[in-house]
C-alpha positions as CSV (number, residue, x, y, z in Angstrom):
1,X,69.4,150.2,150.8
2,X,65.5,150.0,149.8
3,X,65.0,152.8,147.5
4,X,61.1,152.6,147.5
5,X,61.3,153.5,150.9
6,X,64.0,156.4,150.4
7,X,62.2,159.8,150.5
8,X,63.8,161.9,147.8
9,X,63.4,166.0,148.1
10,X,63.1,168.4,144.8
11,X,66.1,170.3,143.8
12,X,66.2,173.5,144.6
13,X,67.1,176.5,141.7
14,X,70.3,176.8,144.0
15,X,70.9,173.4,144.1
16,X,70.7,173.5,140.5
17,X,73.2,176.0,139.8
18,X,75.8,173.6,142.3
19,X,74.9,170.8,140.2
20,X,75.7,172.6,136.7
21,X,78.8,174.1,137.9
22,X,79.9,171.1,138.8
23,X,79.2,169.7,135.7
24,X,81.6,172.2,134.4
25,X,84.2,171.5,136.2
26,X,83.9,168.3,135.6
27,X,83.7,168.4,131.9
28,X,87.3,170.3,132.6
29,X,88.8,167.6,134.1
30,X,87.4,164.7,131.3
31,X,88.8,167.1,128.3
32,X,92.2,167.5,130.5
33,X,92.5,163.7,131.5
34,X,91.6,163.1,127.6
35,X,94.3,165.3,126.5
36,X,97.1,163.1,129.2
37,X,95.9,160.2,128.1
38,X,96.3,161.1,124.2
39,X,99.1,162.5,124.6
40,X,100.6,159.5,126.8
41,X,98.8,156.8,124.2
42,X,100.7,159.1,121.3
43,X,104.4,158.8,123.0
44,X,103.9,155.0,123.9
45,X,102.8,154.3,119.9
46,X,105.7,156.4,118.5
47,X,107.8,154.5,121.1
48,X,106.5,151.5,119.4
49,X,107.4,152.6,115.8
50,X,110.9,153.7,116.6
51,X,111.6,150.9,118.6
52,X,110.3,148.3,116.7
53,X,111.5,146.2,113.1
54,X,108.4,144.1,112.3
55,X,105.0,145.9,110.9
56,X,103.1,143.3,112.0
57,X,102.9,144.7,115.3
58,X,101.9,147.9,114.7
59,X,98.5,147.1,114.1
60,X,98.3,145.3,116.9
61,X,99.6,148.1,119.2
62,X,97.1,150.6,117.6
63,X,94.0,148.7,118.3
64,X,95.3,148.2,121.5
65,X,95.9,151.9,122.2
66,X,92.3,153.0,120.8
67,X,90.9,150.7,122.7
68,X,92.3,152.1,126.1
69,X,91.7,155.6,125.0
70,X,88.1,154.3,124.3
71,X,87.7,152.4,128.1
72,X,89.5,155.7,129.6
73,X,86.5,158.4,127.9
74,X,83.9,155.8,128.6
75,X,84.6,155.3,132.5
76,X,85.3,159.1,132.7
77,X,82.3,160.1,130.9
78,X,79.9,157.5,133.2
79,X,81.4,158.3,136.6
80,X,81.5,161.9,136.0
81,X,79.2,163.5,133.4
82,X,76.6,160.8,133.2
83,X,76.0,160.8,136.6
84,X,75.3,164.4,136.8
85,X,73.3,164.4,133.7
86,X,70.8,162.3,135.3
87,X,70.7,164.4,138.4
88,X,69.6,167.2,135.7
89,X,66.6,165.6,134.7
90,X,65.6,163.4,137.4
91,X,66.3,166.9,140.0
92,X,66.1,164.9,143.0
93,X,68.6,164.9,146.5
94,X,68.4,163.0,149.9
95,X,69.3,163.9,153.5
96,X,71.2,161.5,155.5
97,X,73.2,161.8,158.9
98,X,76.5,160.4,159.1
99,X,80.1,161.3,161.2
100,X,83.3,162.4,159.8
101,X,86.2,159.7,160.2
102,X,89.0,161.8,159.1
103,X,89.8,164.8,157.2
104,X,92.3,165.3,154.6
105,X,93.1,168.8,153.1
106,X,96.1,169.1,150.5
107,X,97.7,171.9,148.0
108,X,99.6,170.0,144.9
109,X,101.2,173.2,144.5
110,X,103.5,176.0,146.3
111,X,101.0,178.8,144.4
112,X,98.0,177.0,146.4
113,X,96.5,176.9,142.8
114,X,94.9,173.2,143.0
115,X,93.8,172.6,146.6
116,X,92.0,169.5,147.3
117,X,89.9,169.3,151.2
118,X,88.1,166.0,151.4
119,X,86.1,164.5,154.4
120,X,86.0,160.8,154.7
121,X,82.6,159.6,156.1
122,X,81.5,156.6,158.4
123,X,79.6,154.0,156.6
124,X,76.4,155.3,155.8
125,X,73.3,153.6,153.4
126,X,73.8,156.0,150.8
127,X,77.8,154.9,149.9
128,X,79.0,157.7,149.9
129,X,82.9,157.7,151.7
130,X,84.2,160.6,151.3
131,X,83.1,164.2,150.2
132,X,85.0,167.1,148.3
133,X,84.6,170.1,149.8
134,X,85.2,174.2,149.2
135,X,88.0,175.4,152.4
136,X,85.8,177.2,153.8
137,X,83.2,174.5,154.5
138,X,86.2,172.1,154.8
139,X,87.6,174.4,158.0
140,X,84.3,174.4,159.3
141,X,83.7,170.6,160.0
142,X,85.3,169.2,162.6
143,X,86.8,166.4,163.5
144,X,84.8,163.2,165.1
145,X,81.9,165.3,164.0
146,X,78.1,163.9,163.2
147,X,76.6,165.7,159.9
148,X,73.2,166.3,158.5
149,X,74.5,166.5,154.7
150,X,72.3,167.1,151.6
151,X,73.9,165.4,148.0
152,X,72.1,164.5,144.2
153,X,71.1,161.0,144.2
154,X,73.0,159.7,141.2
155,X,76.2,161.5,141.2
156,X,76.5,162.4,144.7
157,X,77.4,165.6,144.6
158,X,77.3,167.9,147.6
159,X,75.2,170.3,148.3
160,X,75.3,171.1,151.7
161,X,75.7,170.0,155.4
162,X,74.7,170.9,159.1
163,X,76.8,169.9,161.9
164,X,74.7,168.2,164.7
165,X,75.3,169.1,168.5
């Protein structure tokens, strides 16, 4: 993918209000998947203490805990708030046509409180596989079915879609 020859389209002020939502959201999930991994990094160091004689290990294991807390926030923070950062200031999105290979809608729980609806897409010049989508968009998008769609250049975040005859 040449992207001097890539013709990239303003944002629009609703495409902006996607964008920061999802930037929201998405600063939800880092402080949640922060918390988990604390929490886990915590247990596994206490398990450590308790479990073990020598000091001299200890230090070892600590470093070695930071450190994975420290690679877990930094590849959370680039591949989800970074990304979308950019997209703030450089306000740009691109059109491309692709098909839908499959479809892939879940609940993770009997309350229907965290529902995941995904699209997985053909390969396309832009990399992007697969999309996250709202239901009602989700149930709207057939199967098999060629797709105008509309995302952020960095982070990739949808915007919207036409289906194609």
């Amino acid at each position: 993918m040449n992207s001097s020859k890539i013709n990239y389209l303003p944002l629009t002020p609703e495409d902006l209000i996607v964008l920061e939502d999802t930037m929201y959201e998405r600063v939800a999930q880092f402080k949640r998947r922060m918390l988990f991994a604390t929490v886990f990094c915590c247990i596994g160091f206490a398990h450590t203490l308790v479990t073990t004689d020598s000091h001299k290990t200890i230090d070892t294991v600590l470093v070695t805990i930071l450190a994975l807390l420290a690679g877990i926030a930094g590849l959370s923070w680039y591949t989800w708030i970074y990304k979308i950062n950019k997209d703030m200031r450089e306000q740009q999105k691109v059109t491309f046509t692709t098909k839908v290979t499959d479809k892939k809608g879940r609940s993770s729980s009997s309350r229907n409180f965290n529902k995941e609806y995904s699209i997985i897409l053909s390969d396309n010049d832009f990399y992007v596989s697969y999309l996250d989508l709202e239901e009602e968009v989700y149930n709207q998008i057939p199967l098999f079915a060629t797709i105008s769609i509309i995302v952020t250049r960095r982070s990739r975040t949808f915007l919207s879609c036409d289906i194609e005859p």
